[in-house]
C-alpha positions as CSV (number, residue, x, y, z in Angstrom):
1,X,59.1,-14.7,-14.3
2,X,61.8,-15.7,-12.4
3,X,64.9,-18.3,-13.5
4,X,66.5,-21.0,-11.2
5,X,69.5,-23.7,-12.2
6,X,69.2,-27.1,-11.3
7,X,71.9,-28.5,-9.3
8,X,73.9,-31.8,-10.2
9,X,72.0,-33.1,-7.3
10,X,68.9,-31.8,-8.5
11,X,68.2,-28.9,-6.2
12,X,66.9,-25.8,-7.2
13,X,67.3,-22.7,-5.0
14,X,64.2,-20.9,-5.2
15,X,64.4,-17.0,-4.4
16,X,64.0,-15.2,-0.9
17,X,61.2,-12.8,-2.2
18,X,59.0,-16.2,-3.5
19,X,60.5,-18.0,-0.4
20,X,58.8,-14.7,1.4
21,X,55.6,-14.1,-0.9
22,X,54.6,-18.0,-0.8
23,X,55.9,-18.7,3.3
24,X,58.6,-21.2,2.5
25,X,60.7,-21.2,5.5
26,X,63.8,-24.3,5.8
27,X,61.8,-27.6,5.8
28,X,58.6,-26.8,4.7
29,X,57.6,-29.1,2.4
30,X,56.3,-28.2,-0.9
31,X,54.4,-30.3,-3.8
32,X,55.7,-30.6,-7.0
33,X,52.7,-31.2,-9.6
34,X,52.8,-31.7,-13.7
35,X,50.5,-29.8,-15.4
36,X,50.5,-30.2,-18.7
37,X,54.4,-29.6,-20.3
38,X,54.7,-27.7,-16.7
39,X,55.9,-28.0,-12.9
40,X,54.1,-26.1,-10.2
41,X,55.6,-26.4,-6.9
42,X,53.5,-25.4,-4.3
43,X,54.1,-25.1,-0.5
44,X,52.3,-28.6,1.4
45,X,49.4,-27.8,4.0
46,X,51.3,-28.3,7.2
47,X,48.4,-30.3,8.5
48,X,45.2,-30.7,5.7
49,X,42.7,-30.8,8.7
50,X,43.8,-27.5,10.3
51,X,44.1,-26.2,7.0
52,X,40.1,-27.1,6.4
53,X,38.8,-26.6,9.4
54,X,36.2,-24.0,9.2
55,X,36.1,-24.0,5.3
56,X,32.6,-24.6,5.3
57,X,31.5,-22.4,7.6
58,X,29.1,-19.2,6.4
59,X,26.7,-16.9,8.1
60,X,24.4,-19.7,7.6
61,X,24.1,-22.6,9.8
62,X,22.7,-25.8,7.4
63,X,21.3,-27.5,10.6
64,X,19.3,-24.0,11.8
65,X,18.0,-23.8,8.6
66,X,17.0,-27.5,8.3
67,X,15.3,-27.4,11.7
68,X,13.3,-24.5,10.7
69,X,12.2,-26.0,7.6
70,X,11.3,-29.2,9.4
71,X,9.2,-27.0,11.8
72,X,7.3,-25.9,8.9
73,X,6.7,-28.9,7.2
74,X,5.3,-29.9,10.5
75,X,3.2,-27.1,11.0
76,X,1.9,-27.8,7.5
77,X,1.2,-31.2,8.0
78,X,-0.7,-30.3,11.3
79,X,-3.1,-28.0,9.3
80,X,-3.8,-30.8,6.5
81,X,-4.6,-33.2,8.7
82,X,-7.3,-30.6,10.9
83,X,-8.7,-30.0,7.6
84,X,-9.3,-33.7,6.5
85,X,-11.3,-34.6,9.6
């Protein structure tokens, strides 16, 4: 755990290793959220879009795997209809 003072202006200095550890460089901006009788601060996503981009992605594409679905359900449907005539 590590200790910081609060300044008369309200700053608090936090150290180089956490600086380091957590990539807080001059100006970054960082988020300050209550949780519960706490404070986390956080570093800010630079740019939340960049941040998510790719998030979602896997080895499996949704849309292949819809398609190919589809195509089955198709195929299905083909052979019930042959076999109602």
């Amino acid at each position: 755990m590590v200790t910081a003072t609060v300044s008369a202006k309200g700053w608090i200095v936090i150290p180089a290793k956490e600086r380091r550890e957590f990539g807080i460089a001059p100006g970054t901006k960082v988020i300050i959220r209550k949780d519960g009788d706490a404070l986390r601060i956080s570093p800010a996503t630079p740019d939340p879009i960049a941040q998510a981009y790719g998030m979602l992605s896997g080895e499996k594409s949704l849309s292949t795997a819809l398609l190919k679905e589809h195509e089955k359900e198709m195929i299905r449907e083909e052979k019930r209809l042959l076999t109602w005539r």
